[in-house]
Each structure stands twice: as structure tokens, then as C-alpha cells.
N, C-alpha and C positions, 0 to 999 in steps of 0.2 A: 379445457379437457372435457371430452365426453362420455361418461360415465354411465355403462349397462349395470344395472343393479337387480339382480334374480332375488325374487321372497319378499318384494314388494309391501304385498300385504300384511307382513310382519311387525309386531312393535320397530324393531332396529330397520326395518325396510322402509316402512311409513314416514320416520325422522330422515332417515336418508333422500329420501323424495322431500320432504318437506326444506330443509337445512341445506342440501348440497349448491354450494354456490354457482357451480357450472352446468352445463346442460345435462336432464339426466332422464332415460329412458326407463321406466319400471315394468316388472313382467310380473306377473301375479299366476295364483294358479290357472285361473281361466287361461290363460299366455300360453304356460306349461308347466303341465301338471307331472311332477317328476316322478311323484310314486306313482302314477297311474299310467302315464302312456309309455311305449315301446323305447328300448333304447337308442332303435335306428330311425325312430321319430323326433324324438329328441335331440339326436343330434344333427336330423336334419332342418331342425326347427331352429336351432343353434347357428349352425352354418349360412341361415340366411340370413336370421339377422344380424351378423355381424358384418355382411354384404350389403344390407341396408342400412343400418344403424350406423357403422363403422366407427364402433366405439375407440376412444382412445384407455379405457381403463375399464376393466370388470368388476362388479364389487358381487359379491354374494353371501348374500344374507338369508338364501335359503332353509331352512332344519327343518326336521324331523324333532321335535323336541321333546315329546310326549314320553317321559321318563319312563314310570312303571308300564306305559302302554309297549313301547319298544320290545317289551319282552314278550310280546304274543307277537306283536306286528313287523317282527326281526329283518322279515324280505325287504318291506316298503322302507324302515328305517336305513337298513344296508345301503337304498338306492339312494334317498336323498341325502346322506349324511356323509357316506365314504364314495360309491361310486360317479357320482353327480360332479363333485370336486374335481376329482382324476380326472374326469372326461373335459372339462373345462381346461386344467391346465393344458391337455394331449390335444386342445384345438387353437387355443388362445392364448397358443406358451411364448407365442410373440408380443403381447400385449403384460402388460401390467397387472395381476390379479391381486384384488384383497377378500380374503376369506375369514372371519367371524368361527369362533370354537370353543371351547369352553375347560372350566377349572371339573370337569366332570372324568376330564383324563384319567385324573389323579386319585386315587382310595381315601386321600385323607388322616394319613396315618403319621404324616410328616408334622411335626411339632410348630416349626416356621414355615413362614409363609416361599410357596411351590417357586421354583427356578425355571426358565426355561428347559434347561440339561437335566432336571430332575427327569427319573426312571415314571414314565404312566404307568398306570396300573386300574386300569375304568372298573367300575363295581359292577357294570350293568351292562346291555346292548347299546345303550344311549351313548355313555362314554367309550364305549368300545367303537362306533362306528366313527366318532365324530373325530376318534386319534386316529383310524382309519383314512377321513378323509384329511386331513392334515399330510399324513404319509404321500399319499397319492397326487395331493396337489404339491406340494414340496418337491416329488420326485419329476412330477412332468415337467414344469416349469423354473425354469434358473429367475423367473421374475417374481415369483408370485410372495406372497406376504400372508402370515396366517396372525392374527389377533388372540387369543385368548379372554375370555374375561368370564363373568361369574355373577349371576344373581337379576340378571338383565330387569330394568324394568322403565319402560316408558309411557307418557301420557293415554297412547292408544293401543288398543289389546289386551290382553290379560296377563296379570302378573301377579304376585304375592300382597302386593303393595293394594292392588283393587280388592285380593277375597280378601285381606285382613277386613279392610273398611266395611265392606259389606257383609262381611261376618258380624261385626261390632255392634250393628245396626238388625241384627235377626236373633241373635243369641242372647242368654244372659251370663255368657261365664266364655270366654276363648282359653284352649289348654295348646302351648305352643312349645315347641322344642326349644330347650337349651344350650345343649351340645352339642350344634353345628355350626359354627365360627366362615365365614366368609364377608365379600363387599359386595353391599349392593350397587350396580353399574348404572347409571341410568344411560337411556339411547342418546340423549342430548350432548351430555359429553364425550362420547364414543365419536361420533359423528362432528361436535367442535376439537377433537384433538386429530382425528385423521383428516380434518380438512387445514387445518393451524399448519401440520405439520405432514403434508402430504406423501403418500407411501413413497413416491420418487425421489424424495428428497436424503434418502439414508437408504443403506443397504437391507434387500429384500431379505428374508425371514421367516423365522416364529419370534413373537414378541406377547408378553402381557401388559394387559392394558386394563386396569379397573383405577377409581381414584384410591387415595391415601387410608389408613386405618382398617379398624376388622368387628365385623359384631355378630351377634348371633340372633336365630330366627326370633326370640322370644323381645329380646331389646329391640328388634327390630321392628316390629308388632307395636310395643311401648311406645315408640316414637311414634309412629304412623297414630296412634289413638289420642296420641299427645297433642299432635298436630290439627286433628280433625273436632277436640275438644276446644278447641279457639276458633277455629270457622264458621260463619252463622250458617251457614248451610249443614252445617251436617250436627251443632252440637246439640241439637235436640231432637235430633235420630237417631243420637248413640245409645243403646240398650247396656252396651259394654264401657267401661271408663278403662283407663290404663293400670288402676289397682284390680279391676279385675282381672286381668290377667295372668295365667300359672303357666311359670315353667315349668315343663314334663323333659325325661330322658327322649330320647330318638327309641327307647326299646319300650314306649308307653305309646308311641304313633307309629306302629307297624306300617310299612309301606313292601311292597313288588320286591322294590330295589334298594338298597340303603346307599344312605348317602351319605359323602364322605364329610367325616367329622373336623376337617379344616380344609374351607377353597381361598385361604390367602395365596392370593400370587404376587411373587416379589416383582414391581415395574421397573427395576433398574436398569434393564437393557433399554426400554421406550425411552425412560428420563433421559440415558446418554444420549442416545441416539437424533434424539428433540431435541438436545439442548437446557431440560425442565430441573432444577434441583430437586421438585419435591413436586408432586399431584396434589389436589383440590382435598381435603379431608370427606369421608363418604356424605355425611348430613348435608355439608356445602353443596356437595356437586347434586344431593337428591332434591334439595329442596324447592329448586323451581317446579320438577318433575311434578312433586307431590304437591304441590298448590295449582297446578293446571289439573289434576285430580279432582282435587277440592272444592277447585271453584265449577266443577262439572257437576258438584251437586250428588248424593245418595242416589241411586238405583239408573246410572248413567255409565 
């Protein structure tokens, strides 16, 4: 199978190119640039390659991700996030699409962890465009497949998991949120469960897909310092140890947009549908991630 993959250059784009077992073309911004060029550029830029490419499966891993920035940059976010999708499924609703989304839908307000059929309810433009694009690829295509998950973070690019470490290593004291409960995703396993269990193989959808368990920003932090305290590489860069470390409220780290105070998404629709009784517990599935981190060395 031949797989176009948009957002290339992306932590989950990057693994995608790297892991994908079958042949797979990536497009990066320089390709196409979604918030910047024309939309009858774009889609003529679409239309060929899929005349050359001739992909047999789309995956897009495109975003707009930039949370509190979305609320000034609302135009460019709208494009890459909701309208981008739509346009994909209204050209390539014959093809197989998978699309990449987020626990950002959701306000957070919900006690257990989120359902597919649960009500969105986004806090912000971020989550607003990204349930956006969901609608729009859902509605063009009878094929397409949307993903959910939450807390992304892989070896390449930046993620929470990199500023903690590098935090650790300039500060003498990190103050981190406690009461935001989520799973952290890594791209590795994103990537070995949609190729294990490939989108063809079960009926197309919305599905969530993160591994097992729930923690929050501040234990999450703990763990990454825990980790980089055993490394020869990094434990005598650390400024910060894991006792230093303070959990603050979400209303002690003002941000743009608030975020929602639980991103558990329940995976029981994936597990059926795969076949899986139970997913990887979150540390299991992160810990290669964050040892290819580690062995990169401080200020890498």
C-alpha cells in the first residue's frame, strides 16, 4: 500500500516516514504550505499528486497546533485544522483517509475518561477547528478514519517531554501543573498500532487511541527527571532533581486558553475493533521514546 502522508515534518509525520512499512511519500511545508498558499493552489497541487503519486491510502498529520497562538492566528488555524481535512476527504473520498485529532475537543469537565459519542465542547480555537476538521472529513468521505489522542510526544520535534528536560538543566526549582490529568501518546506507538492494525481492516470512523492509564502534568515532569537522573548523559546537567519539583493549580500558570482538566479518552472502540483486550500502560509505551531523548544528550 502507498501511503501520501501531509505534515511530514511533524513529530507524528517524521515517525510516520521513519516506521511505515510500505512505501510512503511525505510532503512537508516547503511541498505545501497550507496556511500560506491559495486554496485553488492547494488544491491544485493535491490533484497532481495524487495523479503522480497514486497513492493507495492518505494519512495526514498536518496541524496547526500552537494552542494559545490559534487565538490571534484563528484564519491560518481554521485552514490547516478544519478546512484542509474537508478538502482532502471532497478530493480523495475514494481513497482510504486517516486523520490525527485531539483530546482538545473536549472542556475537561467530564470525571471519566472521554467516549467517542461524548458532547465536544473545545475551550479554545485550537479545539474548535481541529472538531471542525473531524466534521468535515467525516462528512466528505464514507472512508475516512479520524484518530484522537492526547499529549503527543516523539523522539523528534518538540514536546513537553524535551522543555521539561531542558528546563531541569537551566532552572533551579520547575513549578508544574497538577490538575490536568491526561496520557501521554508517544508517536511510536501511534504509528505501530495503525500499521499492527491497519485502518482497512475494521470499519472507518472516529476512534481514540492513546495507550493505557492517566497522569498529570506535574507526575509527568517527575518521571521524565526520574529518568534523566539515571542517564550518564544528562545527570550531571541536571540543576533540578525530581524533589524539586512543585505542583502548582492550572490557575498559578495562566495561559491564552485553558485547558481541559481531564484528556482521558476511553480506547474501547480501538481495542474491539483490533482485537486488543487492554493497551500498553502510558510509562511502557513512553519509555523507548524517552531513552532516544536521553541518549541525544542535553541541549539536542
Amino acid at each position: 500500500m502507498r501511503s501520501l502522508v501531509f505534515g511530514a515534518g511533524g513529530q507524528l509525520g517524521m515517525q510516520l516516514l521513519s516506521d511505515m512499512p510500505q512505501p510512503v511519500l511525505g510532503l512537508y511545508r516547503k511541498d505545501l504550505d497550507i496556511g500560506e498558499a491559495s486554496q485553488e493552489d492547494i488544491e491544485n497541487i493535491l490533484m497532481n499528486l495524487f495523479d503522480r503519486f497514486r497513492p493507495d491510502c492518505i494519512i495526514n498529520a498536518a496541524a496547526y497546533t500552537a494552542v494559545d497562538q490559534a487565538e490571534v492566528d484563528a484564519q491560518r488555524a481554521a485552514r490547516v485544522n478544519a478546512w484542509f481535512p474537508g478538502l482532502l476527504g471532497r478530493i480523495a473520498h475514494h481513497l482510504p483517509i486517516l486523520h490525527f485529532s485531539t483530546d482538545y475537543v473536549f472542556d475537561g469537565t467530564k470525571t471519566e475518561a472521554y467516549k467517542e459519542d461524548d458532547m465536544p465542547s473545545p475551550l479554545g480555537v485550537y479545539g474548535l477547528t481541529k472538531l471542525q476538521g473531524e466534521q468535515a472529513l467525516l462528512q466528505a468521505s464514507a472512508r475516512a478514519t479520524v484518530i484522537r489522542c492526547s499529549w503527543v510526544v516523539g523522539p523528534d520535534g518538540q514536546n513537553f517531554a524535551k522543555t521539561i528536560l531542558r528546563l531541569a538543566c537551566e532552572r533551579e526549582e520547575l513549578r508544574v501543573v497538577d490538575d490536568q490529568f491526561g496520557v501521554p501518546t508517544p508517536t511510536d506507538f501511534l504509528v505501530r498500532e495503525i500499521t499492527r492494525h491497519p485502518i482497512t481492516s475494521f470499519p472507518p470512523g472516529l476512534y481514540h487511541l492513546v495507550p493505557s492509564g492517566r497522569i498529570n502534568w506535574y507526575e509527568y515532569a517527575v518521571w521524565l527527571i526520574e529518568k534523566a537522573q539515571d542517564h550518564p548523559l544528562w545527570r550531571h546537567r541536571l540543576r533540578v532533581r525530581a524533589n524539586n519539583v512543585r505542583g502548582i493549580a492550572s490557575d498559578q500558570y495562566p495561559t491564552r486558553v485553558q485547558r481541559p482538566k481531564n484528556s482521558s479518552l476511553d480506547t474501547s472502540k480501538w481495542r474491539f475493533a483490533s482485537g486488543q483486550s487492554n493497551l500498553p500502560p502510558w510509562h511502557e509505551a513512553l519509555a523507548p521514546t524517552v531513552a532516544k531523548i536521553l541518549d541525544s544528550g542535553p541541549g539536542r
